[in-house]
GUPA-532586 format. One record per residue (C-alpha): x, y, z; residue number from 0. Coordinates in steps of 0.25 Angstrom, whole numbers, plus 2048, in hexadecimal, padded with zeros to 3 digits. Layout:
# residues N
X:Y:Z:NUM
...
//
This chain:
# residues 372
08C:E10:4DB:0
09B:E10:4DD:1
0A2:E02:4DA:2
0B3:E09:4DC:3
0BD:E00:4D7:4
0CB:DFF:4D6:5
0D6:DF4:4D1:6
0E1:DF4:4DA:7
0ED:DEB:4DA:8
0F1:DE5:4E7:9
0FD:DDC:4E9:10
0F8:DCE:4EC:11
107:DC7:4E8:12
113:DCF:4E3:13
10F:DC5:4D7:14
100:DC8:4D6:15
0FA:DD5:4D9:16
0EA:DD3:4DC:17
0E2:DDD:4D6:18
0D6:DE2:4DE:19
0CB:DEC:4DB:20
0C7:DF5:4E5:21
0B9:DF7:4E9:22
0BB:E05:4F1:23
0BE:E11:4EF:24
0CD:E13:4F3:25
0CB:E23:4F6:26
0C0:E1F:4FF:27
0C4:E16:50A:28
0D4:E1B:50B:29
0D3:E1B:51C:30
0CA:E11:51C:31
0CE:E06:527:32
0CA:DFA:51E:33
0CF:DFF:512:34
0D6:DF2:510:35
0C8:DEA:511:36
0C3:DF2:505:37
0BD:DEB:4FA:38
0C4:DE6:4EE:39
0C3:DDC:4E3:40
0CD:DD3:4DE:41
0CD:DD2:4D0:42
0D5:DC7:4CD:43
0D6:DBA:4D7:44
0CB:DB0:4D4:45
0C6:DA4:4DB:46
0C4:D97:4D8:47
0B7:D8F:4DC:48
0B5:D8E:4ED:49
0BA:D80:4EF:50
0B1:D78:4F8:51
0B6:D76:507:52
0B3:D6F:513:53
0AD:D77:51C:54
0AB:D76:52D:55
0A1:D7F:533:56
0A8:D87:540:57
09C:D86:547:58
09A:D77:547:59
0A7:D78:552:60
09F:D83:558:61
09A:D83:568:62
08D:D84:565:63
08C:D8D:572:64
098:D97:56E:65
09D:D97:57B:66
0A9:D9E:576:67
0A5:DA6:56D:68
099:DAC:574:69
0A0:DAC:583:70
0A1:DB8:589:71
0AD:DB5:591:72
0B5:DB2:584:73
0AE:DC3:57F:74
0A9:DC9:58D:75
0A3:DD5:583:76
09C:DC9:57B:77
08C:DCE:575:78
086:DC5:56E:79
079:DC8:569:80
06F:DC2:55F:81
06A:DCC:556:82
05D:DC5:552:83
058:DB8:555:84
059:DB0:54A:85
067:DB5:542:86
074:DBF:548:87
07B:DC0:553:88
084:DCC:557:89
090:DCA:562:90
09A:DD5:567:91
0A3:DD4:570:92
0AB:DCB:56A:93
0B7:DCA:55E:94
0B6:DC1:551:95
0C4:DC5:550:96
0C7:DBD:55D:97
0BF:DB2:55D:98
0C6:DA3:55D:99
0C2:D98:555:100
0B8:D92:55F:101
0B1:D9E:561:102
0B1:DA0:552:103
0AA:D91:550:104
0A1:D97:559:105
09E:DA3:552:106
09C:D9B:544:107
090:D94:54B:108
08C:DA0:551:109
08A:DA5:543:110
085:D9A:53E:111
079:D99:549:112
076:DAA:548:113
078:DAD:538:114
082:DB9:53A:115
08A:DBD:547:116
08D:DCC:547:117
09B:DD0:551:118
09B:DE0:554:119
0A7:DE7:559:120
0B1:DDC:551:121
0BF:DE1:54D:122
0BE:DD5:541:123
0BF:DDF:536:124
0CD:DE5:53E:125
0D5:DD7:53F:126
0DA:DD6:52F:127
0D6:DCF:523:128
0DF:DC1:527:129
0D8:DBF:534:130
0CA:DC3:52F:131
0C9:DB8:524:132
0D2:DAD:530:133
0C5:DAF:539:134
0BC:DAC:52C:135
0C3:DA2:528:136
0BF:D9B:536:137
0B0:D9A:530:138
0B3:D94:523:139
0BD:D97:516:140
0BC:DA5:512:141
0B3:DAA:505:142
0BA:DB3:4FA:143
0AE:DB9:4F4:144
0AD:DB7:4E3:145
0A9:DC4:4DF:146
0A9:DCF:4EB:147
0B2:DD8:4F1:148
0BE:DD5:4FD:149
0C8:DDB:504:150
0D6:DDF:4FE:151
0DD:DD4:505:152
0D3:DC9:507:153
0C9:DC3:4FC:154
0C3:DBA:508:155
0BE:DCA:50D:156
0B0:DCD:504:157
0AE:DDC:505:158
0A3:DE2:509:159
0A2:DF1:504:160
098:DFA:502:161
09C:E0A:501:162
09B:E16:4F8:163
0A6:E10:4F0:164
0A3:E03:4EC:165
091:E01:4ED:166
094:DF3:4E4:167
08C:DEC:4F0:168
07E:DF5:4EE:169
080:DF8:4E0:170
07D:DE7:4DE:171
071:DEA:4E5:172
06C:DF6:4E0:173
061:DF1:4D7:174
05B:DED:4E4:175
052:DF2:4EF:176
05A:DEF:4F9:177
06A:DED:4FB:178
067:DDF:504:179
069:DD2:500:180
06B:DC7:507:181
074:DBC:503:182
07E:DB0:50B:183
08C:DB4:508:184
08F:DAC:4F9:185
086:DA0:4FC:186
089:D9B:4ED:187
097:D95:4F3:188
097:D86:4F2:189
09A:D87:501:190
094:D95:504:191
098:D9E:50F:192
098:D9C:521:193
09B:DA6:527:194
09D:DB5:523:195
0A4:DBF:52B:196
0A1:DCD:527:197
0A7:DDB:52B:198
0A5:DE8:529:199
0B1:DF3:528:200
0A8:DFE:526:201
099:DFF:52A:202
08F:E09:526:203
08A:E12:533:204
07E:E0C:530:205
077:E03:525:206
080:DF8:51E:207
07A:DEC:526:208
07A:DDC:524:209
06F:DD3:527:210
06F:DC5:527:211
063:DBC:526:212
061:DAD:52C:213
061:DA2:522:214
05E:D98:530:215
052:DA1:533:216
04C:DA3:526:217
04D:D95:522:218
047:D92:52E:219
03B:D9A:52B:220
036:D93:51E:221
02C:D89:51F:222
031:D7B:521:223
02B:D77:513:224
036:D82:50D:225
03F:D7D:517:226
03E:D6F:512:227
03D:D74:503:228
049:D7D:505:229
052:D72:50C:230
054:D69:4FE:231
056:D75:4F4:232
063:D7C:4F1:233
063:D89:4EB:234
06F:D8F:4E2:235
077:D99:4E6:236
081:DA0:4DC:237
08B:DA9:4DA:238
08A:DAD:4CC:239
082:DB8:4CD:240
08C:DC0:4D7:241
097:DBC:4CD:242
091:DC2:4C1:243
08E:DCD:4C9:244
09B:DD0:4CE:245
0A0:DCE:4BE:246
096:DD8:4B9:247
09A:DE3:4C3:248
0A9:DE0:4BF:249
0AD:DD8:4CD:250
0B5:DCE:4CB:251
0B2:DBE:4CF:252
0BC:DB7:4D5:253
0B5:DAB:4D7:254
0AB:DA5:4CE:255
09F:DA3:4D2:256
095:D96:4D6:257
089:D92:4D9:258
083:D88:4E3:259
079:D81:4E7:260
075:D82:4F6:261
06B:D7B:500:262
061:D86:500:263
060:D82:510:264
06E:D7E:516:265
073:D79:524:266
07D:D81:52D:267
087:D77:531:268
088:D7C:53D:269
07B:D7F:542:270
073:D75:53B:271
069:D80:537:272
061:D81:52B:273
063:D8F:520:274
05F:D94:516:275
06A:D96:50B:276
065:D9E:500:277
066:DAD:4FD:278
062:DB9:4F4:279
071:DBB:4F1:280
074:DAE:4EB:281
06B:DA3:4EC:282
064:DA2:4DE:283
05C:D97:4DA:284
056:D89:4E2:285
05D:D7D:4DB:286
051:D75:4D8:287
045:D7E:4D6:288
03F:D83:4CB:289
043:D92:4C8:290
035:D98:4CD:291
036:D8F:4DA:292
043:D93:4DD:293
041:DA1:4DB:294
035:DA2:4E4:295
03D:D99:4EE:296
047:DA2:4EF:297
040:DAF:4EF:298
039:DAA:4FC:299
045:DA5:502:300
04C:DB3:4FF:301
041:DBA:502:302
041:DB4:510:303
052:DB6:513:304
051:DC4:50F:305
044:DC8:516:306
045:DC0:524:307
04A:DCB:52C:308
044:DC4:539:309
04F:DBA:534:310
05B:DC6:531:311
064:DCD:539:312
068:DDC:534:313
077:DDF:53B:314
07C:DEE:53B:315
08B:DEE:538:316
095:DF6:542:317
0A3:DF8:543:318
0A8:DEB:546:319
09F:DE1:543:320
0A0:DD5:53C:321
096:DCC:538:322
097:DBC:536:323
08B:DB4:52F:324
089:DA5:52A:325
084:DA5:51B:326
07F:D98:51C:327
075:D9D:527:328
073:DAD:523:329
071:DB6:517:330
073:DC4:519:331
073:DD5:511:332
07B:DDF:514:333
073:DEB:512:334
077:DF5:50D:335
06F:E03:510:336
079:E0E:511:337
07D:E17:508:338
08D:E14:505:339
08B:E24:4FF:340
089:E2A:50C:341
098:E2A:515:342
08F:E29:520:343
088:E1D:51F:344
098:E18:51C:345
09D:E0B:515:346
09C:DFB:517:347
0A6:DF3:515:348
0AB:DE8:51A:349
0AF:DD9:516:350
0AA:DCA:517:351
0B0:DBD:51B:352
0A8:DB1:516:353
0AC:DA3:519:354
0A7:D95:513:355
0A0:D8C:516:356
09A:D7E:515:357
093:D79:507:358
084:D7C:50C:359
07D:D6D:510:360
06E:D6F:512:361
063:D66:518:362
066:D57:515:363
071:D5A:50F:364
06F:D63:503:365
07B:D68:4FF:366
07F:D73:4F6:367
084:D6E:4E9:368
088:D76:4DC:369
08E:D73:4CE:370
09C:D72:4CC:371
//
């Protein structure tokens, strides 16, 4: 499988030139329209430790009915649609790229109350890099991811790039049966991810699709003696493992990593609803338990996350869409079943914007807590 890299000195400062590594193939993408968005790795800048922040959910200012956000006489073409019962709402007829800050308030609980909001027809990936991360930052200070790859100009854009050129996204999974795996955005953060806005450049014809399940929904599901056994435990999350990956394949870590201990069951702070937060892709041990228990423990609760589909939502990508989903309420896959060798079934690429949030509180209380 082909991993192309190239170092390339760019001129940050006439004083001090930033080296980045390509991702891509040069040859390959030379009229392409996103070119500038192609991944790359700088090999250089580090980070110090995320600095904890008060945070103020949007959607606690939110009209609860989203009169302006959902009105058709402020979006005459505005569709809105649920796209099952229980988690995904998709809405054309109306522009991310023009909404105000009320109508974004709204949006945020929106989100919060449905898991993911899929917008078709958008013209988001068209308006430049500067006003793309000023509508994410109305959600919550922006992530720079530790190990993966971004955009040229912008370390706050995580590439999302899967081709003929660069398979580094299949070749982790390929001792696997299948390429999914369902994860929240770096939940090991002391104050792990809102909101994330996602947008593909590139999209296969077909294939290439996200799914995203409903922590609300399959918390919900247990039997309220899990529920109540759940609601006092943390369980550890930790980003060591994604770290020593990244330095085993010779990626470079700008930030090192951490890990946390978060309420296995938090509270959305604008909706007051109960959710599971744990996940296959970085949630690895309940603080507490025995090592068989928690083992056990978390096999069912994975089990149940990846495995709900009457709790899921499968969305097909198309030229112009972008996707925004709550971490604290969702975990989601992409899934990747095309063959990035056939130039018909094309290329997907594409990068996400993912704010902060608040430091999980669970029931009672329960906080997340961690050594310093």
């Amino acid at each position: 499988m082909a991993t192309i890299t190239q170092t390339q000195t760019t001129a940050a400062t006439e004083s001090a030139p930033l080296k980045l590594t390509l991702a891509y193939q040069e040859e390959i993408h030379e009229e392409y329209k996103y070119s500038a968005y192609l991944p790359v790795y700088d090999t250089e800048t580090t980070f110090p430790p995320l600095k904890p922040f008060e945070f103020n959910d949007r959607g606690l200012i939110a009209n609860k009915e989203k009169p302006n956000l959902l009105s058709k006489e402020n979006a005459p073409a505005l569709k809105v649609i649920n796209l099952t019962p229980g988690i995904g709402t998709e809405i054309r007829g109306l522009q991310l790229s023009q909404l105000n800050d009320i109508q974004k308030d709204e949006l945020a609980l929106l989100i919060a109350e449905r898991g993911v909001v899929v917008f078709r027809d958008q013209d988001f990936k068209d308006i430049g890099i500067e006003k793309q991360k000023e509508f994410g930052r109305h959600f919550g200070p922006l992530h720079i991811h530790p190990v993966g790859a971004h955009v040229k100009e912008s370390q706050e854009l995580h590439n999302i790039y899967l081709g003929s050129d660069n398979e580094y996204r299949n070749r982790r999974r390929g001792n696997r049966l299948t390429t999914t795996g369902y994860h929240s955005d770096v939940s090991y953060e002391r104050q792990p991810p809102g909101i994330t806005i996602l947008t593909l450049l590139s999209v296969p014809p077909t294939g290439g699709d996200t799914a995203w399940e409903s922590q609300t929904a399959a918390y919900a599901r247990l039997s309220p003696p899990i529920q109540a056994l759940l609601e006092n435990l943390r369980a550890e999350h930790s980003g060591f493992p994604q770290a020593e990956g990244a330095r085993r394949d010779g990626l470079f870590v700008r930030r090192e990593p951490v890990k946390t201990e978060h309420p296995i069951v938090r509270v959305h702070p604008a909706t007051g609803q109960k959710a599971l937060f744990v996940n296959p892709g970085f949630t690895k041990r309940i603080v507490g338990l025995k090592d068989e228990e928690s083992e056990a423990l978390l096999k069912l609760l994975f089990h149940h996350i990846t495995f709900g589909q009457d709790f899921q939502v499968r969305v097909k990508w198309e030229e112009g869409t972008v996707a925004l989903w709550d971490n604290r309420v969702t975990s989601h896959t992409a899934i990747s079943d095309y063959n990035v060798h056939v130039p018909q079934e094309g290329l997907r690429h594409g990068f996400r914007i993912t704010t902060l949030a608040e430091r999980p509180r669970g029931v009672n209380g329960l906080e997340s807590r961690w050594d310093e």
